[in-house]
C-alpha positions in Angstrom: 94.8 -2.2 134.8 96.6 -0.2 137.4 98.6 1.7 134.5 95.1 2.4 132.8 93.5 3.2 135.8 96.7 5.9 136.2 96.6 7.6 133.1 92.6 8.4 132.9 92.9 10.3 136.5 95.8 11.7 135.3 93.8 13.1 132.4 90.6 14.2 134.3 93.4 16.1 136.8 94.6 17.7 133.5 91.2 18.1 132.2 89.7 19.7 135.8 92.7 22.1 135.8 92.3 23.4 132.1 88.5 23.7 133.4 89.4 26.1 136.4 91.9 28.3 134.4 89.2 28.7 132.0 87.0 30.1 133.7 89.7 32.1 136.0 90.2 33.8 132.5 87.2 34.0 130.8 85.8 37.4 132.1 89.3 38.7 132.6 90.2 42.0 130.6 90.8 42.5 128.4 88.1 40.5 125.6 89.4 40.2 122.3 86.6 39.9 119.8 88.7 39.0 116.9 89.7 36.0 117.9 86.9 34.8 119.5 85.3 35.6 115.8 87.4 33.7 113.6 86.8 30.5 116.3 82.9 31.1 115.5 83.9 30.6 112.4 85.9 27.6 112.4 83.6 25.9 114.4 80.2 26.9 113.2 80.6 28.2 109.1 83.2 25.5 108.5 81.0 22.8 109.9 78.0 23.2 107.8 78.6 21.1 105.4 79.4 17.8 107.5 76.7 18.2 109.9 74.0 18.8 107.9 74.8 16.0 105.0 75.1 13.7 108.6 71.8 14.8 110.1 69.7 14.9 106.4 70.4 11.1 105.9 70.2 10.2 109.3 66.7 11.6 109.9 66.3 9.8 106.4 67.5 6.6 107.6 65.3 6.9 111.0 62.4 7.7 109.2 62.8 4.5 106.5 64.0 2.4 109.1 61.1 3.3 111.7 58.3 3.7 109.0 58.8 0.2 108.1 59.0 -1.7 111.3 55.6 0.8 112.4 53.8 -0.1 109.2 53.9 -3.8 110.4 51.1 -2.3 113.0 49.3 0.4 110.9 50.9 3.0 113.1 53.2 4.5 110.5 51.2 7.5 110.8 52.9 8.6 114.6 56.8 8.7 112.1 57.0 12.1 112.7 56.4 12.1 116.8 58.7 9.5 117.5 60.9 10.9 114.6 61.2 14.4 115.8 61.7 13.7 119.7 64.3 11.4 119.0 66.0 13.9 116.6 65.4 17.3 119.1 66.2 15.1 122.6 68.9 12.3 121.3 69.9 12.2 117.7 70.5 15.9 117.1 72.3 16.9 119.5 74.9 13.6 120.1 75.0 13.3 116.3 76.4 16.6 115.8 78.4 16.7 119.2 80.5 13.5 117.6 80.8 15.3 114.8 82.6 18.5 116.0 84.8 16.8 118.3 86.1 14.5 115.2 86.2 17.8 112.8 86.7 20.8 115.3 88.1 18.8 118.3 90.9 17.2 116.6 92.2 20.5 114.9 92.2 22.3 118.2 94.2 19.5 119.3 96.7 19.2 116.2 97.2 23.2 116.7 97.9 23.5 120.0 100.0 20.7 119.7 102.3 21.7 117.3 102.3 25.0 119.2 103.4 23.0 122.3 106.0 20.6 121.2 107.3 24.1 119.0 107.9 25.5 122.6 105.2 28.7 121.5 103.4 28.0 124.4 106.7 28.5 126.3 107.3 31.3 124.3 103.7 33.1 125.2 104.6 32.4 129.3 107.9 34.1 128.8 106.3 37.1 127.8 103.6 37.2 130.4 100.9 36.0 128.2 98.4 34.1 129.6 97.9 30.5 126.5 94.6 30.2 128.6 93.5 33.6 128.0 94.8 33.6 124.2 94.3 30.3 123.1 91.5 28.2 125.2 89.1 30.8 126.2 88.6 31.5 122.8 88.2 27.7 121.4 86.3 26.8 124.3 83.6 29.9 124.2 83.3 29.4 120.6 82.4 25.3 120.6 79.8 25.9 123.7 78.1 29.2 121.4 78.0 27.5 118.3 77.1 23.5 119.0 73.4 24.3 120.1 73.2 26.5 116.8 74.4 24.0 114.8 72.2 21.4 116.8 68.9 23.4 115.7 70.0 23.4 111.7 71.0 19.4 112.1 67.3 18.6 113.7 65.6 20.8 110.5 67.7 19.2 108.3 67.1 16.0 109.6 63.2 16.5 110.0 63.4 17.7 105.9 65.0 14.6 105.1 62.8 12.3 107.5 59.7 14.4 105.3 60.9 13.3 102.1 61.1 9.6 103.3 58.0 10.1 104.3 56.3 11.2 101.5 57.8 8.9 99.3 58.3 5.6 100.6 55.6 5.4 103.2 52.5 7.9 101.5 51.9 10.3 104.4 51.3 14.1 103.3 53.7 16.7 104.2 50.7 18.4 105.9 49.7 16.0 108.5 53.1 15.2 109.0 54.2 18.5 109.6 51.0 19.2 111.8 51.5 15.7 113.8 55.2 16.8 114.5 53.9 20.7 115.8 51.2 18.9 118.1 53.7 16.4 119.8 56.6 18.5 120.3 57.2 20.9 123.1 59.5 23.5 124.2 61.1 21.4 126.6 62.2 18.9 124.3 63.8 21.8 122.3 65.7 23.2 125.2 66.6 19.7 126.7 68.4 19.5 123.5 70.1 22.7 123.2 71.0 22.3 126.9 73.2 18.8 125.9 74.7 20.7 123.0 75.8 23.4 125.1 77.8 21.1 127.6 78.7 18.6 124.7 80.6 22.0 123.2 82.2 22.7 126.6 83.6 18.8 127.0 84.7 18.2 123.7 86.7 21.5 124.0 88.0 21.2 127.0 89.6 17.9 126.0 90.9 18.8 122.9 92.9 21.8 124.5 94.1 19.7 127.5 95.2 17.2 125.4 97.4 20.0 122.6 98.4 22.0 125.7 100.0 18.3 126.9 101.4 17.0 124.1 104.9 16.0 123.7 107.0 14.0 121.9 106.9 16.2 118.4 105.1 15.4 115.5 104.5 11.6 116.4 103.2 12.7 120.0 101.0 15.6 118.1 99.5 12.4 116.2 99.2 10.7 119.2 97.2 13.6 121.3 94.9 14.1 118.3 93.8 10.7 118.2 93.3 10.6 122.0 91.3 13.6 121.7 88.9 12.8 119.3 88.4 9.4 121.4 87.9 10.8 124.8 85.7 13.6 123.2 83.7 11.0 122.2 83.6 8.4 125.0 82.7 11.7 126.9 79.9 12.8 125.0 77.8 9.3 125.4 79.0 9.0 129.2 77.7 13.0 129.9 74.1 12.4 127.4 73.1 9.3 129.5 73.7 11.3 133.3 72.3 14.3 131.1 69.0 12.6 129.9 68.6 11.8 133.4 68.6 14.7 134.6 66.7 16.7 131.7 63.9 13.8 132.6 63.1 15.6 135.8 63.2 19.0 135.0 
């Protein structure tokens, strides 16, 4: 317990002090556009594919799942309310926070890694170049931009495919639930959203370039930081969207 106990301060020390040398950097001349652009990228083009085929059948599975158990009480027609402020406030934003840190969190990891057991990092120091300023700022800016974008397409997608359920296994017209989704939802459950995305992006980041910029070991310690990565990015996501909800509640 004691060795546990150890190793996760140890990794919120290394996590805390990525965090301050981040943003030591971030407005620090000179910006390099380029790179920051081919991070946008990677972590928003590139993850199109998974995050909308996971938010399409989840909002189709939610909508199946929910329509059912409501048509028990002749309330099927309120699908789209509960439907859409699960997806905009919970299911949208987590969903597609899990999967960037498995997809983009894990290759930030494996990169950096290599980089680090390599001794490029080393190499970068030697010749007064900042890895913080050329390698993290970059990754890090790029995940917080682009998860809240990618958090809007997932809840459309996963809307569109709750539609189609809805239409087709439980007889409601796209009109009234279209309508009955527009009267329920509010700009607040929108932004409190966008708002989790935006920090999801910044955690699962973090980690994954605390955890490259600390591996050792080779390729077998690489392995092992990528895993870590993609589990703490995770365990980090649910613990931040509970103290998150929380506080979005009030606002």
């Amino acid at each position: 317990m004691q060795g546990w106990s150890g190793r996760f301060f140890a990794q919120v020390g290394e996590v805390t002090l990525l965090s301050r040398e981040f943003f030591r950097y971030l407005f620090r001349r000179p910006f390099e556009l380029r790179p920051l652009l081919e991070q946008l990228d990677n972590v928003g083009v590139r993850s199109l594919s998974v995050v909308n085929l996971t938010a399409i059948f989840s909002g189709m599975v939610l909508a199946l799942q929910m329509g059912r158990f409501l048509e028990r009480f002749g309330a099927k027609i309120y699908i789209s309310r509960i439907m859409g402020l699960s997806l905009l406030r919970e299911m949208g934003p987590v969903l597609t926070a899990l999967m960037i840190g498995a997809r983009v969190g894990a290759g930030i990891t494996a990169e950096l890694g290599s980089m680090k057991v390599t001794e490029q990092i080393e190499a970068m120091r030697a010749l007064a170049t900042s890895p913080v300023k050329k390698l993290v700022v970059p990754r890090v800016l790029a995940t917080v931009l682009m998860l809240p974008v990618l958090t809007i397409l997932a809840d459309t997608v996963g809307i569109a495919g709750g539609l189609v359920v809805a239409i087709s296994e439980l007889g409601i017209s796209g009109g009234f639930f279209y309508r009955s989704l527009l009267q329920n939802m509010t700009l607040g459950d929108l932004l409190s959203g966008l708002g989790k995305a935006a920090f999801f992006g910044y955690i699962i980041s973090i980690v994954a370039c605390a955890k490259g910029l600390n591996a050792t070991g080779g390729a077998d310690g690489v392995g092992r930081a990528t895993t870590s990565a993609v589990v703490a990015s995770a365990v980090s996501v649910l613990v931040l969207d509970f103290f998150l909800t929380k506080l979005f509640l009030f606002l």
